[in-house]
Phi, psi and omega in degrees: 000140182239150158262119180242140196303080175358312173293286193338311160293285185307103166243056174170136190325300193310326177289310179323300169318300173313327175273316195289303194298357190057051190228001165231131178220019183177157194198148167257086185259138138357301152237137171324098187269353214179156195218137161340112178100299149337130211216149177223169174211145203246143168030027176109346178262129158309149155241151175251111147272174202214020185195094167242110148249158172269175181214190182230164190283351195259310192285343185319154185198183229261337166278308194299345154316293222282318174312329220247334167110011169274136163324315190179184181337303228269309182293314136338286195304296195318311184301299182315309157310344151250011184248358187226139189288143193002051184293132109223166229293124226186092186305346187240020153266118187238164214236144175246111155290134156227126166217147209226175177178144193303128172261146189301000000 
C-alpha cells in the first residue's frame, strides 16, 4: 500500500468535492494513476483504492457516468469534451477505472 496525492488521481476541484460528499466514488483516466490498495486522503478522511482495470471508452455506461458524479453517458462525454483539448470520443480508445470508497 502507497499514500498517493489526491490530486493526482482528482485532478480538478469538482471531482475532489464530489469523492469527499461521496457522490464520485470512481474515474476513468487515460492512465494508470494508483494500484488496487493505495490510499489517499481529502480534508482528512482516508480513501481506499479497492478497484483499478483497463477498459475501452465503448465499455462505459450510464451508471459508471453517475459513479463519475455525471447524469448519465451523453453529459460524460460532454465534460471530456470540454476539458481535453481535440479530444474525441473513440469506443477503442482505453481507459483506467480507479474506483475508491471512504475507509471506516
Amino acid at each position: 500500500m502507497t499514500t498517493i496525492d489526491a490530486d493526482v488521481l482528482l485532478p480538478n476541484e469538482r471531482m475532489r468535492e464530489g469523492a469527499r460528499e461521496g457522490e464520485v466514488i470512481q474515474i476513468h483516466r487515460g492512465d494508470q494513476y494508483a494500484e488496487e490498495g493505495d490510499e489517499f486522503e481529502l480534508d482528512g478522511e482516508t480513501f481506499a483504492v479497492v478497484e483499478v482495470r483497463e477498459r475501452t471508452l465503448g465499455d462505459l455506461t450510464d451508471e459508471d457516468a453517475r459513479r463519475e458524479g455525471m447524469a448519465d453517458l451523453d453529459q460524460y462525454r460532454e465534460v471530456l469534451n470540454r476539458a481535453h483539448d481535440h479530444f474525441e470520443w473513440d469506443d477503442d480508445s482505453e481507459v483506467v477505472l480507479h474506483r475508491f470508497e471512504k475507509v471506516a
